[in-house]
N, C-alpha and C positions, 0 to 999 in steps of 0.2 A: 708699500711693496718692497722698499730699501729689504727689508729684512730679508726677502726673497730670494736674494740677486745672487746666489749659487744654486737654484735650482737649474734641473737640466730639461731641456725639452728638445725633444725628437719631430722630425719632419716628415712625414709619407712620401712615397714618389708620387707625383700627379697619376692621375685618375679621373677617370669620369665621374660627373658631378651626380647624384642623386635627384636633386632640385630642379637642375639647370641644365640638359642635358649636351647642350652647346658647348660648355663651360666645361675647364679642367681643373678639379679640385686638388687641393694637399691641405692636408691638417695636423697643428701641432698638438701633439700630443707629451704631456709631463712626464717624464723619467716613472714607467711604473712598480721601481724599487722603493721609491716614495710614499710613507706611511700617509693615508688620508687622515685628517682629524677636521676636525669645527670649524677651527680658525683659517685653517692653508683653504678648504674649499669655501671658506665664506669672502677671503681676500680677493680670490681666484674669481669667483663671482661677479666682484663689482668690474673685474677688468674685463668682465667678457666670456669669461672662459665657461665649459657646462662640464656633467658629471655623467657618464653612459658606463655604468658596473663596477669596475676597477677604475677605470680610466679617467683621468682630468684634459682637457681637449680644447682646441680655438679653429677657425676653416684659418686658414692662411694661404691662402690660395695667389696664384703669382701677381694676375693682371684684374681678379674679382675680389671688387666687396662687398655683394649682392647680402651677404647673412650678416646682421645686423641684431646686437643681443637687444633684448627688450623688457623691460618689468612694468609692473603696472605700481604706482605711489597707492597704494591702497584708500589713505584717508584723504585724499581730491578724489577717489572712481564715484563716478555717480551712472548709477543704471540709467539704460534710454529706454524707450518703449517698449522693445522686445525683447528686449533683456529683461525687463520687469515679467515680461507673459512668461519664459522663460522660466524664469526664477517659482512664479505662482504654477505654473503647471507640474512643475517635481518638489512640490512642496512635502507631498505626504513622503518624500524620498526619505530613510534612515540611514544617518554616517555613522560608520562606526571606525576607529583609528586603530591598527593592528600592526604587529611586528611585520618587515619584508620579510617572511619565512617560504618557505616552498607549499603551496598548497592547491591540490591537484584543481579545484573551483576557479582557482584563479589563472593557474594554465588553460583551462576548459576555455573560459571567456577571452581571453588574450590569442588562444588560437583561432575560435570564432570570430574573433575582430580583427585580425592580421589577415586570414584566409578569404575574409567578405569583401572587408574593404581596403585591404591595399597589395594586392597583387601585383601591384606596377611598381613595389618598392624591394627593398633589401634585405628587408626581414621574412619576404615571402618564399618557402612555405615554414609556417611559424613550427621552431622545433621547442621540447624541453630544454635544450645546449643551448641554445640561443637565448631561449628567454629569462634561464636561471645567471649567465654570464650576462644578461641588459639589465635586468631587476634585481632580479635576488641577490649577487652578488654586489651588495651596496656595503652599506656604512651602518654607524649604531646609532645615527644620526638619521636613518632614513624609514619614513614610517609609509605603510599602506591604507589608502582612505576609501574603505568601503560604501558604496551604493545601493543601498536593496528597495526592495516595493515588497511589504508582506511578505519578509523573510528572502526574495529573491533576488541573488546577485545582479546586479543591470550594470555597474561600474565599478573602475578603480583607479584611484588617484597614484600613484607613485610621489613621494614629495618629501626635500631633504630639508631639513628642521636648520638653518643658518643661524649665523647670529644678531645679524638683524631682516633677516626676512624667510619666506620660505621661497623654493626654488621647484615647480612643477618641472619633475622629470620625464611622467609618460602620464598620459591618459589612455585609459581602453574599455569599452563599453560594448553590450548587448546591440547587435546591428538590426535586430528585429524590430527595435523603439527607436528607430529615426525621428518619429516624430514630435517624441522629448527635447531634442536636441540635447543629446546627456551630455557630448564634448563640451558645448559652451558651456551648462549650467556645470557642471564641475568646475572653469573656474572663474563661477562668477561666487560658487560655495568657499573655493580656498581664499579668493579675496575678501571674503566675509571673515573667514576661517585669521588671516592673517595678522587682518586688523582685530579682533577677540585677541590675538596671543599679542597685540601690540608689538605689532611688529612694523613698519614701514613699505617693507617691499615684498612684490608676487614675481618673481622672473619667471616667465615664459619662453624662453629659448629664444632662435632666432627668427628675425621675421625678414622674409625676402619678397622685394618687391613685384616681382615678374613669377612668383611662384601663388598658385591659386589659393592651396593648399594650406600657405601661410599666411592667409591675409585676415584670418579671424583672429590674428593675437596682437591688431591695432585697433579692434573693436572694442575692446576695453579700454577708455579714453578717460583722463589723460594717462598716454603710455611715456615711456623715458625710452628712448634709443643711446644704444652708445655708440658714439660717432667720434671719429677726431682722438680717440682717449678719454672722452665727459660723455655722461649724461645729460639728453636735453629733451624735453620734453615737449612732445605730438601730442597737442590741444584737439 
């Protein structure tokens, strides 16, 4: 990261925490005069950092370390038991890999599942402005992973093509097929997906410990936490 050492990053005023709602967040955000490319967001990556539209990002928050980045080592995952059913129940599911372009199918779904199931968050109520500046507004680096059953949309992967791994940005799914569990099997499909492109690493974002919401992205074991500045890995 030597090479890095005049990038500039900006600090939020604290604020209420999304997650934690006890907690006062700030986060650092990269200079967004700064060109994205391959290499700056793949370096960025390993330190922790994520990628939300334009933006490069870390929580830095004064007195919390609750968000905790996570990836999964792809060639140790070994599915458990329900992951296996999981996996066997959205088998007949069809992926297809498509440009981040603006496509009204894909707002449709994304409003559906922002407006079903998370009203209690920050993207609620899900606009086009919003969702074209979190998605759309990505990189040539960033591709969309279609879901369907007989033709019909049920998910979509968001996910930035690194250079040694790939990096789950967003998941969004048909709230009607809860009992697919389409979130987990999406990515239990990119960590299959990853290791195919030989790739080593799935990063999943942050996982926080007191937050419910996040506690299915240690389900995929063994996962890597970065803690301290290293990655170590939760067997």
């Amino acid at each position: 990261m030597s090479q890095y050492k005049n990038l500039r990053f900006y600090a939020t005023q604290p604020h209420e925490c999304s997650y934690l709602p006890e907690e006062q967040a700030t986060t650092l955000f990269m200079d967004p005069e700064i060109l994205l490319n391959k290499q700056l967001c793949s370096d960025l990556a390993e330190v922790g950092f994520r990628r939300s539209g334009q933006h490069i990002y870390r929580p830095h928050c004064n007195r919390c370390r609750a968000c905790i980045p996570a990836r999964v080592p792809v060639y140790s995952f070994q599915m458990r038991r329900t992951q296996r059913k999981t996996w066997n129940r959205n088998s007949t599911l069809r992926v297809s890999r498509v440009s981040a372009d603006f496509q009204d199918e894909h707002f449709l779904l994304y409003e559906k599942y922002i407006n079903q199931c998370h009203q209690d968050g920050d993207m609620y109520p899900a606009t086009i402005e919003q969702y074209t500046s979190f998605l759309v507004d990505s990189t040539e680096f960033t591709s969309f992973y279609e879901f369907r059953l007989d033709g019909q949309l049920l998910a979509v992967s968001v996910v930035d093509h690194l250079q040694s791994s790939l990096s789950a940005i967003y998941t969004f799914y048909d709230p009607d097929y809860l009992q697919r569990s389409l979130g987990r099997y999406c990515i239990l499909w990119l960590i299959a997906e990853t290791k195919k492109l030989g790739l080593p690493y799935l990063h999943l974002g942050y996982w926080i410990r007191n937050c419910q919401k996040m506690n299915y992205k240690i389900e995929y074991r063994p996962v890597e936490l970065y803690i301290s500045q290293e990655w170590r890995q939760l067997k």
